[in-house]
C-alpha positions as CSV (number, residue, x, y, z in Angstrom):
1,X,-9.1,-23.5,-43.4
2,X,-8.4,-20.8,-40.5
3,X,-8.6,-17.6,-41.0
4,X,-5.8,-14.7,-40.9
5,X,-4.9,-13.2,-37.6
6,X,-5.2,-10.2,-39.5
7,X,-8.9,-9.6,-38.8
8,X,-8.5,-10.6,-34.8
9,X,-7.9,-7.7,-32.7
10,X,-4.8,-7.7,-30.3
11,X,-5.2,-6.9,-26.2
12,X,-2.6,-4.4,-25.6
13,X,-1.4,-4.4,-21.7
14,X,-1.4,-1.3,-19.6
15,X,1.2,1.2,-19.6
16,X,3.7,1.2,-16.8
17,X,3.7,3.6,-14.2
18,X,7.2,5.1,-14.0
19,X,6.3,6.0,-10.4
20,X,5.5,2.8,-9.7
21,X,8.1,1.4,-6.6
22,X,10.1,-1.6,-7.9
23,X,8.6,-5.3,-7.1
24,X,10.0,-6.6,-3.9
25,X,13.0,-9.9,-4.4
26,X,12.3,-13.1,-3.6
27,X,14.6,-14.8,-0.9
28,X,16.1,-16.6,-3.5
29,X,17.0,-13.6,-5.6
30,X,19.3,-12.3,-2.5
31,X,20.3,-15.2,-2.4
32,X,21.2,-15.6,-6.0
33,X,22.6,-11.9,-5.8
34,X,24.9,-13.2,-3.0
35,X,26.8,-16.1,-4.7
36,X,26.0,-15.4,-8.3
37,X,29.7,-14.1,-8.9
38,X,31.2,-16.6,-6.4
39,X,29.6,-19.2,-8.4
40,X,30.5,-17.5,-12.0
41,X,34.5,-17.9,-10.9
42,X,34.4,-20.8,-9.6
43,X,33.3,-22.3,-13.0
44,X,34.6,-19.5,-15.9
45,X,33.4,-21.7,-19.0
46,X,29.4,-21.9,-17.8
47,X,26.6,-20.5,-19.5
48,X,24.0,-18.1,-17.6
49,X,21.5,-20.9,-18.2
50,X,24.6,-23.4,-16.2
51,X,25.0,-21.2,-13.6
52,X,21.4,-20.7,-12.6
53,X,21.2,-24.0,-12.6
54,X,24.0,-24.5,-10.1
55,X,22.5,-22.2,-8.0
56,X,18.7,-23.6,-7.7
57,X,20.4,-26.9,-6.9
58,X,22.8,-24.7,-4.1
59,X,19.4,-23.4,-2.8
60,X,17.0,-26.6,-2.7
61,X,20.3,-28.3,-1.1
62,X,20.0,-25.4,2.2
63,X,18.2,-25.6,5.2
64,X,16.0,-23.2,6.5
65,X,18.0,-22.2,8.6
66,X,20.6,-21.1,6.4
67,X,17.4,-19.6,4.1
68,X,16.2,-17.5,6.9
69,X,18.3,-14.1,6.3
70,X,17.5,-14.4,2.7
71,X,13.9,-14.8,4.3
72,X,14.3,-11.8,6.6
73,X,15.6,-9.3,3.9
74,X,12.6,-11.0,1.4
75,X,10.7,-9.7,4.3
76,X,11.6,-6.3,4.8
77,X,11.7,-6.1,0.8
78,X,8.2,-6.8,0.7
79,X,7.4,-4.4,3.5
80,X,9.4,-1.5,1.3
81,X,7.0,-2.3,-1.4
82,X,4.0,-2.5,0.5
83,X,5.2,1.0,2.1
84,X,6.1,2.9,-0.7
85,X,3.0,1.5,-2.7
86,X,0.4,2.7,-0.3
87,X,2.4,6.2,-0.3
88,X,2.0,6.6,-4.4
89,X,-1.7,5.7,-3.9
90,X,-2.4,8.4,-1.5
């Protein structure tokens, strides 16, 4: 028989630093920020889970063209980061 989980000791993650700069979006969360509402009145009765589904197919169905200023501002997100991370270190 196995034994309790009582006796197992548990990992316990490291505590947040509340200085810590925010993580940088994905292109496809300004995206997603974009047309999230556009998407939500256009169909009223959809679940969150419905509508994030509408809008992966929305994105997989672009070009990159239409992708690249979600790609640009991803970009320059991830710059921010990079920026104000290296500032909190030194």
């Amino acid at each position: 028989m196995p034994k309790a989980a009582s006796g197992e000791k548990k990992s316990r993650r490291a505590a947040k630093d509340k200085n810590a700069p925010k993580r940088p979006l994905s292109a496809y969360m300004f995206f997603s920020k974009d047309y999230r509402e556009r998407v939500k009145t256009e169909n009223a009765d959809a679940t969150f889970g419905q509508i994030g589904k509408i809008l992966g197919e929305m994105w997989r169905s672009m070009g990159d063209d239409q992708k690249a200023p979600y790609d640009k501002k991803a970009k320059e997100d991830k710059a921010r980061y990079e920026r104000e991370k290296n500032a909190l270190k030194a």
